[in-house]
C-alpha positions as CSV (number, residue, x, y, z in Angstrom):
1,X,-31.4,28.7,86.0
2,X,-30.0,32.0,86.4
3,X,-32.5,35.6,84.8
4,X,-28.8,36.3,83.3
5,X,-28.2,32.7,81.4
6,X,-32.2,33.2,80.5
7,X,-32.1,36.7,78.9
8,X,-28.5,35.7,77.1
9,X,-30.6,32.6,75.6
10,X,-33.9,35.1,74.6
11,X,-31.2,37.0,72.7
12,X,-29.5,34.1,70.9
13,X,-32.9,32.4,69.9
14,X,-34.4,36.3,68.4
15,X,-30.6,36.7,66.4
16,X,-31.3,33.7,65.3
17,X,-34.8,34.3,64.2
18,X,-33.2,37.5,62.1
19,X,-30.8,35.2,61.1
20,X,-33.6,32.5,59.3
21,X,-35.4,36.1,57.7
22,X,-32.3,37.6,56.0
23,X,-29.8,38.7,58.4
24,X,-26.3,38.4,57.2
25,X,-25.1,38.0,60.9
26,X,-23.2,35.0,61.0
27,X,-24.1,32.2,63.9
28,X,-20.1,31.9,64.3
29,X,-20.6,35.8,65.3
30,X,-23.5,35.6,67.5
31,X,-21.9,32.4,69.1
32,X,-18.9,34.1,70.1
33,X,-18.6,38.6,70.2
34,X,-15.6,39.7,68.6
35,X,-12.5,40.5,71.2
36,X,-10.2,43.4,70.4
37,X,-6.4,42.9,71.2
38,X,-5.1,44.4,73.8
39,X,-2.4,46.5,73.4
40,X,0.5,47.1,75.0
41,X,2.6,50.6,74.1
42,X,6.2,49.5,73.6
43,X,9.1,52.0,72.5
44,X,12.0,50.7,70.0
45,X,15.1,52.4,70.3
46,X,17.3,51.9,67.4
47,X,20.9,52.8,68.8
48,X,23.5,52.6,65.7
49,X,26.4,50.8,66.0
50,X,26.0,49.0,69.0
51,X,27.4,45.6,69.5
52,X,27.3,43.0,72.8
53,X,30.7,43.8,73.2
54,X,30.4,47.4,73.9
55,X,27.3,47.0,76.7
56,X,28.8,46.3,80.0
57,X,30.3,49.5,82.9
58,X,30.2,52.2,80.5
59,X,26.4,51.8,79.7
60,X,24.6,51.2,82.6
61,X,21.1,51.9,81.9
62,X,21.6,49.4,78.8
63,X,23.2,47.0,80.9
64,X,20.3,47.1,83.6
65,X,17.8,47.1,80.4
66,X,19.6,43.6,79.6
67,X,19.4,42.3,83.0
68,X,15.8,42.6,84.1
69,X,15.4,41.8,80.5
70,X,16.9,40.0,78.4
71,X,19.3,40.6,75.1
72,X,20.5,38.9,72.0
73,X,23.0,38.8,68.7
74,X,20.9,40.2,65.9
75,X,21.6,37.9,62.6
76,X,21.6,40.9,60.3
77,X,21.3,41.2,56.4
78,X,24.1,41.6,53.7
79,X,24.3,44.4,53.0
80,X,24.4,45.2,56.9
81,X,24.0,49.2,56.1
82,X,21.3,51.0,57.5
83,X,18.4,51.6,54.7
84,X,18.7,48.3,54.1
85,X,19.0,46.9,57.4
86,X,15.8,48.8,58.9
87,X,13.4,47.9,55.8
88,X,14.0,44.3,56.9
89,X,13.2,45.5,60.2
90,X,10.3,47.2,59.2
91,X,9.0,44.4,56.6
92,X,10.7,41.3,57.5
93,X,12.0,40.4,54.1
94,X,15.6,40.0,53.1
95,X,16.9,42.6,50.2
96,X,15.6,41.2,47.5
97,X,12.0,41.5,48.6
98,X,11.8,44.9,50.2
99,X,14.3,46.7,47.1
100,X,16.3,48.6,49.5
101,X,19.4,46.6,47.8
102,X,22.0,49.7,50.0
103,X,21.8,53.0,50.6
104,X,21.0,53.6,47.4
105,X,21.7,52.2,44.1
106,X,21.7,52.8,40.1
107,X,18.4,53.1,38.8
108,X,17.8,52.5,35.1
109,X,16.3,53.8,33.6
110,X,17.5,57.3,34.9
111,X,20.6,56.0,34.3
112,X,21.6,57.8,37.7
113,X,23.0,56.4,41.1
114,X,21.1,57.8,44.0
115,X,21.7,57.1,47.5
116,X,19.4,58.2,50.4
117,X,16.4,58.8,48.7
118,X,13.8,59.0,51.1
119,X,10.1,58.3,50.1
120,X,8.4,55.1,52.1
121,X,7.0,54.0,48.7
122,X,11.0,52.9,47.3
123,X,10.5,49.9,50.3
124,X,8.2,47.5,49.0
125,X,6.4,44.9,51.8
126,X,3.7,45.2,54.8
127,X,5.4,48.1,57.0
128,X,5.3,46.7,61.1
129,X,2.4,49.7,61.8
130,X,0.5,48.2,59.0
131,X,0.2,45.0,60.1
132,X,-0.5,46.3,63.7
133,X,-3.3,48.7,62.1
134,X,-4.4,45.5,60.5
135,X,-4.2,44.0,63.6
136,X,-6.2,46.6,65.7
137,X,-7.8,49.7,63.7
138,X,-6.7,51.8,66.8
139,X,-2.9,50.7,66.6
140,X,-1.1,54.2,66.2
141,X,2.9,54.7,65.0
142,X,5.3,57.6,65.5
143,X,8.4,56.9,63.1
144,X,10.8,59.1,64.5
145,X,13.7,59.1,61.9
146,X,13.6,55.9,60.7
147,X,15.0,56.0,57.2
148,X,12.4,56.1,54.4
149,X,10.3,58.0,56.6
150,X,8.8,60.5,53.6
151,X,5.2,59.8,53.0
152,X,5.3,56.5,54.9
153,X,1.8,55.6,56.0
154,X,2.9,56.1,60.3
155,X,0.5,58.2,62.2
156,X,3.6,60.6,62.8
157,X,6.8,60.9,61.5
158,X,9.7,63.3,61.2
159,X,13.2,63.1,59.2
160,X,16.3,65.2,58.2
161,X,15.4,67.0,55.1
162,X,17.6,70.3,54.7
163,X,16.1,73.0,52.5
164,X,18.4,74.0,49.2
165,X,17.5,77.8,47.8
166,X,18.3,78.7,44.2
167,X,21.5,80.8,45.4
168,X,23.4,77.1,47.0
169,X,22.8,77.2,50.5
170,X,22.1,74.3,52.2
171,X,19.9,75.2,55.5
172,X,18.9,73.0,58.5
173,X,15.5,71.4,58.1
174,X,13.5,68.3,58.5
175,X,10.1,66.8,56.8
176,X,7.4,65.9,59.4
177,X,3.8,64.7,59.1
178,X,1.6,65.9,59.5
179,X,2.9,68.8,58.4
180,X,2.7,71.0,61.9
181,X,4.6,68.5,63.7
182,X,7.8,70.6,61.9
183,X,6.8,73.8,63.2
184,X,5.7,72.3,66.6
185,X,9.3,70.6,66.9
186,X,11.1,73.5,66.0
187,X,9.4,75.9,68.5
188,X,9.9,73.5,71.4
189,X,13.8,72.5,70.4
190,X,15.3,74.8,67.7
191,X,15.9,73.6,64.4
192,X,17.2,70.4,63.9
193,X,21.0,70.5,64.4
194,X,21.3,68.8,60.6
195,X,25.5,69.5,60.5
196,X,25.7,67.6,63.4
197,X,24.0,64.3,62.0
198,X,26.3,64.3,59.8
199,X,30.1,65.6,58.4
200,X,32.9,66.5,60.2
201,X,30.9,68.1,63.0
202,X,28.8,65.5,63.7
203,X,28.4,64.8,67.8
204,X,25.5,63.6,70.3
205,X,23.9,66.9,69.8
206,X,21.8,65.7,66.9
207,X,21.1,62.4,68.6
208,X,19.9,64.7,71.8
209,X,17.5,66.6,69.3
210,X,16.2,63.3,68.1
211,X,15.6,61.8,71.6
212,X,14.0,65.2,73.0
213,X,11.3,65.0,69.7
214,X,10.6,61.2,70.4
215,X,9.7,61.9,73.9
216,X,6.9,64.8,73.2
217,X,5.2,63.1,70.3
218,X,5.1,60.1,73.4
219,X,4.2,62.4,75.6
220,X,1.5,64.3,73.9
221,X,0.5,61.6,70.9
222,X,0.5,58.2,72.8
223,X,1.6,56.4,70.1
224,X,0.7,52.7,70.9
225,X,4.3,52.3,68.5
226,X,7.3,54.5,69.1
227,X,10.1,54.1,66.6
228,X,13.1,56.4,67.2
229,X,16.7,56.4,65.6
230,X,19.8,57.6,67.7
231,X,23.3,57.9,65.4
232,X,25.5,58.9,67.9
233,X,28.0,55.5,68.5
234,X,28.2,55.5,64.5
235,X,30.5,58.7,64.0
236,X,33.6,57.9,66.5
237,X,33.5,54.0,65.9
238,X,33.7,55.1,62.0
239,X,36.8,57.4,62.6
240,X,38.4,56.0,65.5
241,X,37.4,52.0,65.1
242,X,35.6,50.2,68.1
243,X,38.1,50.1,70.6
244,X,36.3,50.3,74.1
245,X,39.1,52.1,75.8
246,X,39.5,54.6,74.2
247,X,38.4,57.6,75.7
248,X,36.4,59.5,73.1
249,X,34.3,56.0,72.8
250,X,34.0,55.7,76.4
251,X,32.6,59.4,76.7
252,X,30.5,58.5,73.2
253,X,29.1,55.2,74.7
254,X,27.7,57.1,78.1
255,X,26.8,60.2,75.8
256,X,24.4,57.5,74.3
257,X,23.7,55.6,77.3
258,X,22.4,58.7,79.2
259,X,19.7,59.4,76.3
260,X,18.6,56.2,76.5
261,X,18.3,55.7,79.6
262,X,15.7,58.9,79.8
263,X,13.9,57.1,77.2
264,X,14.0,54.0,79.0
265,X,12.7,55.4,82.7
266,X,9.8,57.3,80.9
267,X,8.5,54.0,79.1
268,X,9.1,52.5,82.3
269,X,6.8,55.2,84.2
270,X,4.4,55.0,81.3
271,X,4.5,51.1,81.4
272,X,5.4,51.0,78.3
273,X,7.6,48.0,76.6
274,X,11.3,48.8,75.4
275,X,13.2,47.1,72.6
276,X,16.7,48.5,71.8
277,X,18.4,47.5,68.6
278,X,21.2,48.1,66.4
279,X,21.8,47.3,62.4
280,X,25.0,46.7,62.6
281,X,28.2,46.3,64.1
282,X,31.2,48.5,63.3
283,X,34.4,46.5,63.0
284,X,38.3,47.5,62.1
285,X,39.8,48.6,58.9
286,X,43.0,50.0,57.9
287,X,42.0,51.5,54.0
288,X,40.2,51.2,51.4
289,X,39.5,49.2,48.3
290,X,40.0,51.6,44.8
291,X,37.5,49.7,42.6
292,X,36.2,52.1,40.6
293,X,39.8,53.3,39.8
294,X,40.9,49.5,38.5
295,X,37.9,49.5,36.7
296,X,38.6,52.9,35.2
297,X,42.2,51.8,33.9
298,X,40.2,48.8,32.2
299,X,38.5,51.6,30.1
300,X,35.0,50.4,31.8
301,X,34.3,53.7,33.4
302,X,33.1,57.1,31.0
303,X,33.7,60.2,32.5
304,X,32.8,63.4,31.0
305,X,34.7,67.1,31.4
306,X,33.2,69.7,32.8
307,X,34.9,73.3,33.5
308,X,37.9,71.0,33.7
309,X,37.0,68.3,36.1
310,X,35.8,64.9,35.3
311,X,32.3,63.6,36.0
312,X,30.8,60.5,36.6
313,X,28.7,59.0,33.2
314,X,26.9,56.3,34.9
315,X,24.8,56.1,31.5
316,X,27.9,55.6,29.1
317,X,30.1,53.2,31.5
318,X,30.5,49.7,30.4
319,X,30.5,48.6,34.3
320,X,31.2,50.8,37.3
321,X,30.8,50.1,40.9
322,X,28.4,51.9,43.4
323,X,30.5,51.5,46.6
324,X,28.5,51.3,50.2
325,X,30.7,50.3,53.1
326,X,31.9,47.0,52.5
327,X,29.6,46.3,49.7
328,X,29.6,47.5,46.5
329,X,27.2,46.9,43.3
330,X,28.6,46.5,40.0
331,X,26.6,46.8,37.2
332,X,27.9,45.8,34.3
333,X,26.0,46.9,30.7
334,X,26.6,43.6,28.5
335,X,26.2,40.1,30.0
336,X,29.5,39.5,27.5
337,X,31.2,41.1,29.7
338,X,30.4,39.8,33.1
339,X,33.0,37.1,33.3
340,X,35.6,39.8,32.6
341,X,34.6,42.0,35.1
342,X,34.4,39.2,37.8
343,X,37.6,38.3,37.2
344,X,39.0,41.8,37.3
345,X,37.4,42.6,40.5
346,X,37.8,39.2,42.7
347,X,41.6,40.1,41.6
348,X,41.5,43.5,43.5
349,X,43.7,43.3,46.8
350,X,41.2,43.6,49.7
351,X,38.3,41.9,48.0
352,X,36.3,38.5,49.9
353,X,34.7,37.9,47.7
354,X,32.1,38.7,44.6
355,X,28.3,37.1,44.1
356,X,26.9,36.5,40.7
357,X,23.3,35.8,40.4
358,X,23.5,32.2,42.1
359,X,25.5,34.1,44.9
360,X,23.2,37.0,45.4
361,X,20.2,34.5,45.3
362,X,22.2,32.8,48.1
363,X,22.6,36.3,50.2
364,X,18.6,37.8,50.0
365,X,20.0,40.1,47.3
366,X,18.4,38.8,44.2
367,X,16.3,42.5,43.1
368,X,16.3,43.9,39.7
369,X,18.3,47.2,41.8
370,X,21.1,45.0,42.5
371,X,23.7,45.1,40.1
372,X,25.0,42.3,38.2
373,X,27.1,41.6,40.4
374,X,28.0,41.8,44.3
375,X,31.6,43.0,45.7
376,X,32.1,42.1,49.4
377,X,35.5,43.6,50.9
378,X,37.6,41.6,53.6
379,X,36.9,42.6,57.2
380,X,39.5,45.1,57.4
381,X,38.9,46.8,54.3
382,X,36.0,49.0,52.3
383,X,35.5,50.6,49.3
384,X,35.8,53.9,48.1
385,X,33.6,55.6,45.3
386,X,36.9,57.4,43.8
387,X,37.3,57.1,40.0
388,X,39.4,59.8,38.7
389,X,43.0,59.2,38.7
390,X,44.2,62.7,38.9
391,X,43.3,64.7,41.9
392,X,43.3,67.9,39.9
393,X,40.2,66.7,38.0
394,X,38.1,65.2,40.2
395,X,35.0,66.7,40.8
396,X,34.0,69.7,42.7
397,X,31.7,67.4,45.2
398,X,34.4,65.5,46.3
399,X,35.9,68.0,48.8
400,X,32.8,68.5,50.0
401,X,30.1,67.0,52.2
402,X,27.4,65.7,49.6
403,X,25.5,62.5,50.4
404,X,23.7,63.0,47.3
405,X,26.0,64.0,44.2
406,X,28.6,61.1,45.3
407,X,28.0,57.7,43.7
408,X,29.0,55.7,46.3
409,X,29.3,56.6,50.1
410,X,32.2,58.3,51.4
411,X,33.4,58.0,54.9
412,X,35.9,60.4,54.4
413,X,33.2,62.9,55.2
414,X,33.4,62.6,58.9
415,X,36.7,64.2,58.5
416,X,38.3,67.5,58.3
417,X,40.9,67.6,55.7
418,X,44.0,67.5,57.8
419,X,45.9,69.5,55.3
420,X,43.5,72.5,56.7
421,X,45.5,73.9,59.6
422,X,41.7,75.3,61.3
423,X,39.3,73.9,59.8
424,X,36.9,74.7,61.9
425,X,37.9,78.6,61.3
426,X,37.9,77.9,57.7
427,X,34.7,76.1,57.5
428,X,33.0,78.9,59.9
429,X,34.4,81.5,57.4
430,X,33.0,79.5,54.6
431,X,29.8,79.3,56.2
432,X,29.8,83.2,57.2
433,X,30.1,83.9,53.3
434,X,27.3,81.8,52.6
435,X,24.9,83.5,54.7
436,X,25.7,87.1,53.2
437,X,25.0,85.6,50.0
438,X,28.5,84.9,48.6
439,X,28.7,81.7,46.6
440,X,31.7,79.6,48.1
441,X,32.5,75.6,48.1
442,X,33.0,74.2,51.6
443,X,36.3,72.1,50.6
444,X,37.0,70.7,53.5
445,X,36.8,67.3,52.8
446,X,40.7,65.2,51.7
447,X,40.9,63.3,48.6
448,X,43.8,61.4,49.6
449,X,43.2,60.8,52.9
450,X,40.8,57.5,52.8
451,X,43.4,55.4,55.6
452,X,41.7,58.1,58.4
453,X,38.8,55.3,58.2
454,X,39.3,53.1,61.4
455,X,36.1,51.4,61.6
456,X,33.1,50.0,59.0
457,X,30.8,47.7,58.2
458,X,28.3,46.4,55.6
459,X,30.1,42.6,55.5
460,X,28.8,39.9,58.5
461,X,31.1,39.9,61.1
462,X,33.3,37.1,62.1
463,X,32.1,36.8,65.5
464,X,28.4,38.0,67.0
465,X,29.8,39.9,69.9
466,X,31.2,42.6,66.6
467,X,27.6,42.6,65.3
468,X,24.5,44.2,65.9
469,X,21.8,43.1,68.9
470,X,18.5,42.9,70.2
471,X,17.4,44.2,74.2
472,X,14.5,43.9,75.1
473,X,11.9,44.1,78.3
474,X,10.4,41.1,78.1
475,X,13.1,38.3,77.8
476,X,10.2,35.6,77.1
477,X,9.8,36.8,73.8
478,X,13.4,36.6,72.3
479,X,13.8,32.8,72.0
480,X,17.0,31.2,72.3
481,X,19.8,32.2,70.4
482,X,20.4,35.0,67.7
483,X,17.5,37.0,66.6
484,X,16.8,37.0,63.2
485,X,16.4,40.3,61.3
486,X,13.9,39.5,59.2
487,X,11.9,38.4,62.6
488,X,12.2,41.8,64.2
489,X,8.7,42.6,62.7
490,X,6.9,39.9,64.7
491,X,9.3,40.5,67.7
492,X,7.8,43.7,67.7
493,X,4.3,43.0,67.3
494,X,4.5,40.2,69.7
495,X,5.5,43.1,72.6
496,X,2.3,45.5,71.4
497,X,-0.1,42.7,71.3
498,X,1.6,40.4,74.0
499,X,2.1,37.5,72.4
500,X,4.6,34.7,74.2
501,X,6.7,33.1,71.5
């Protein structure tokens, strides 16, 4: 018998002496040492909007990712918008586990609507870097503008967060932690181009930004986890609609393609794992659905007047709709009058359908935020938040680009009014004002305008090559057919860790 099997059995029989005097060492532990995991770094790349039908010549590096690889239909969740899609990504629960019920919706008891709130505590459920710190205490995360990325409990994290001074302005910014990572990002890459993530200006540039910040928090934090969010595809498909020959999409799709494939060929030289996904695919539509305005000329809607314009009472409205895409909540105040305002609103022109409780049970979206009941428009239509039924008074937010004021979300933003004949003159102007201190409102947003829409989504789509998808490095660990989205989690962790499915 070897000296090496003979000193291995003098340790076993002396643990086992301590054991037989008080040692809380277990003999399952002294039988077999604890392995750690090994860990695998692995980069996600969430790239909006993209669809199976829209990788192929004009996205090569995604294409090549698919090929060595392997790629997928994501089955998404209703609503398929993005805060709601990326905390089932993030959790693995449908809607009405996680809360995020939309992009925001009407909470309670501030009798308010809200939409892109931002702190990680609103998403309730294991986050996917907690359950890979569970996993292994030296897991690490970077969450690079994920939604709900305030306060989350990833290593580090950054998001769009403009600042707002007392005098109006509204000034380029975003929240990272720890809190040097701002400064640090800033120095290395300017501020974050915040106009162009969103509005009528919105191009790759942000998208750029975003990519550049992912790579040196790789680069210089090693996150075992790298979670990054690029928005580019989502602005053109919105205003133009997903036609794949047009030539603005064309340049948009290898605008997007390029920054990921930088992303991809640095994993690559790092060895690290690379999972692309989208939330959603963007699909046709001609114009939008009006609901809040047929539920104001049923008397269901209060509005109250303020220097002449009429403002949303969310508080005092016997039922109202918060609009998202092709989804909107209705919350209606007595349970009298819940058959009335089904009725009403399955009557509308342009709606699918509408979910009461048994429906919403059926589509993940049983929460307490949900409201009473569930709107879902046909695939060529979406809603609109509008209420007032004068243009004159409708409020002062409604020419403008406000994510946050609006109850409901308004496409309509990615637009210049065309009424302006320069609008980019006139918003410059505007914007020249602001910064000598003169208080101006940036009207440049239409009222009437809502059929310059061309593409949305928020409803399933009729046929998976529309939808959203999954490509990823190692083509073992998809399965057969779609991917689910509330398996995204594990898909994850199964790359980190190396798991074969």
């Amino acid at each position: 018998m070897s000296s090496v099997v003979l000193g291995w059995r003098f340790i076993y029989k002396n643990r086992l002496a301590s054991l037989e005097q008080g040692s809380m060492v277990s003999r399952k532990e002294i039988a077999r040492p604890r392995v750690r995991p090994t860990m695998r770094p692995t980069l996600v790349i969430l790239v909006v909007g993209l669809s199976p039908s829209l990788v192929g010549e004009h996205t090569p590096h995604l294409k090549r990712l698919a090929d060595r690889g392997g790629a997928r239909p994501l089955k998404t969740v209703v609503p398929a918008v993005t805060c709601t899609v990326q905390s089932t990504l993030v959790t693995g629960a449908l809607p009405g586990g996680h809360g995020a019920v939309a992009n925001g919706w009407y909470f309670r008891d501030l009798a308010e609507v809200l939409l892109w709130r931002q702190p990680n505590q609103l998403v309730h459920g294991e986050k996917i870097w907690e359950a890979g710190k569970r996993k292994d205490p030296d897991f690490t995360c970077a969450k690079m503008f994920w939604w709900y990325n305030m306060y989350a409990t990833a290593d580090w994290s950054a998001t769009p967060r403009p600042m707002y001074p007392a005098d109006g302005r509204k000034i380029p910014d975003h929240y990272a932690f720890p809190q040097g990572l701002r400064d640090e990002l800033d120095a290395k890459f300017g501020k974050f181009p915040l106009f162009k993530f969103w509005g009528p200006l919105a191009d790759i540039t942000s998208s750029d930004w975003i990519a550049k910040a992912t790579q040196h928090v790789i680069d210089t934090r090693k996150p075992t986890l790298a979670l990054t969010y690029l928005p580019h595809l989502d602005y053109n498909l919105q205003r133009l609609g997903p036609d794949p020959t047009h030539p603005r999409l064309i340049a948009d799709l290898k605008e997007i393609d390029d920054l990921c494939g930088e992303l991809i060929d640095a994993a690559d030289q790092e060895g690290r794992e690379v999972v692309v996904v989208s939330e959603y695919g963007i699909t046709p539509v001609t114009d939008a659905v009006h609901i809040n305005r047929a539920l104001r000329k049923a008397g269901l809607i209060a509005v109250r007047e303020e220097l002449g314009r009429e403002v949303f009472d969310a508080g005092a409205s016997d039922a109202f709709a918060l609009s998202d895409h092709q989804l909107a909540h209705i919350y209606v105040k007595s349970p009298d009058r819940l058959a009335e305002v089904k009725k009403l609103v399955e009557d509308l022109e342009g709606v699918e359908q509408v979910l009461d409780a048994e429906g919403k049970r059926a589509a993940g979206l049983d929460h307490d935020r949900s409201g009473e009941l569930v709107a879902i428009s046909n695939a060529d239509r979406w809603f609109s938040y509008y209420y007032w039924l004068d243009d004159e008074k409708a409020p002062d937010y409604a020419r403008t680009v406000d994510i946050h004021r609006k109850p409901g979300y308004d496409p309509v933003e990615l637009f210049f009014d065309p009424q302006i004949r320069f609008p980019k003159l006139a918003s410059g102007l505007k914007l020249a004002k602001r910064k000598l201190g003169m208080r101006n409102l940036m009207d440049v947003i239409s009222l009437r305008e809502t059929s310059l829409v061309k593409g949305s989504h928020g409803r399933l789509t009729d046929d998976p090559d529309d939808g959203p998808m999954v490509i990823s490095s190692r083509p073992e660990l998809l399965g057969e057919g779609p991917v689910a989205a509330t398996d995204f989690k594990q898909l994850v962790l199964d790359h980190v860790f190396q798991i074969k499915s």
